[in-house]
C-alpha positions in Angstrom: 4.7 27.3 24.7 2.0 24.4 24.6 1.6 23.0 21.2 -2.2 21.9 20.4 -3.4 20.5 17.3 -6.7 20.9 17.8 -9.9 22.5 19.9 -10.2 19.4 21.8 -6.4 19.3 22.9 -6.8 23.0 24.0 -8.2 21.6 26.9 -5.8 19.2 27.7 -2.9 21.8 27.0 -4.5 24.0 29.2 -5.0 24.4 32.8 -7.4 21.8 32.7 -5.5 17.8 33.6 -6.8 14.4 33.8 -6.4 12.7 36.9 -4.6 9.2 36.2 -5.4 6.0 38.5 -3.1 3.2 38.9 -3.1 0.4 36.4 -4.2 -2.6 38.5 -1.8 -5.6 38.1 -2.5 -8.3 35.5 -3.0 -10.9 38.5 -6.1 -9.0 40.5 -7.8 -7.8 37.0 -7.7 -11.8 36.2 -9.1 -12.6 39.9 -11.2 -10.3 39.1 -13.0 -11.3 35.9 -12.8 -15.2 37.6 -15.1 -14.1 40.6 -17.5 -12.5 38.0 -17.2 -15.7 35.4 -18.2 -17.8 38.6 -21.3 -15.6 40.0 -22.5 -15.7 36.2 -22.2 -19.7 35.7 -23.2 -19.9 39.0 -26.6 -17.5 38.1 -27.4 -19.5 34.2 -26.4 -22.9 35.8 -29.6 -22.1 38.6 -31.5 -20.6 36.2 -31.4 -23.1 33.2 -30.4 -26.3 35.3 -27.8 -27.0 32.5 -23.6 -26.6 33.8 -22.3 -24.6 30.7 -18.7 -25.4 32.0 -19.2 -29.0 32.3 -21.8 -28.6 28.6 -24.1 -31.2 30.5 -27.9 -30.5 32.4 -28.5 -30.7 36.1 -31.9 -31.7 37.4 -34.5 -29.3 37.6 -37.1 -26.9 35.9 -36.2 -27.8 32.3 -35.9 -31.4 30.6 -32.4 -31.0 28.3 -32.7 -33.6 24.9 -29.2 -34.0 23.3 -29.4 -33.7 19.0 -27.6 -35.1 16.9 -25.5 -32.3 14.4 
């Protein structure tokens, strides 16, 4: 007897299964997010001449003026 506690787990009682893929491990999901983090510095660093890793301008299209806080 499947117990179901509501209309939605009917479904997932029923004849009805979820396929489950396998969890990646923790060292390729962090490659990964890296390669992305890279192409997107990468992509604002060209596109706003200003290295957000290194918090300093490059030369280029826009003139970058340090204030003061």
């Amino acid at each position: 007897m499947d117990v179901c506690r509501s209309k939605t787990e009917e479904v997932a009682c029923g004849e009805l299964r979820a396929v489950v893929a396998p969890v990646p491990a923790a060292a390729e999901i962090e490659e990964f997010f890296a390669a992305v983090e890279g192409k997107l510095l990468r992509y604002y660093k060209d596109k706003y001449n200003y290295d957000f890793a290194k918090d300093e301008p490059v030369g280029g299209r826009y003139e970058w003026i340090r204030l003061k806080p």
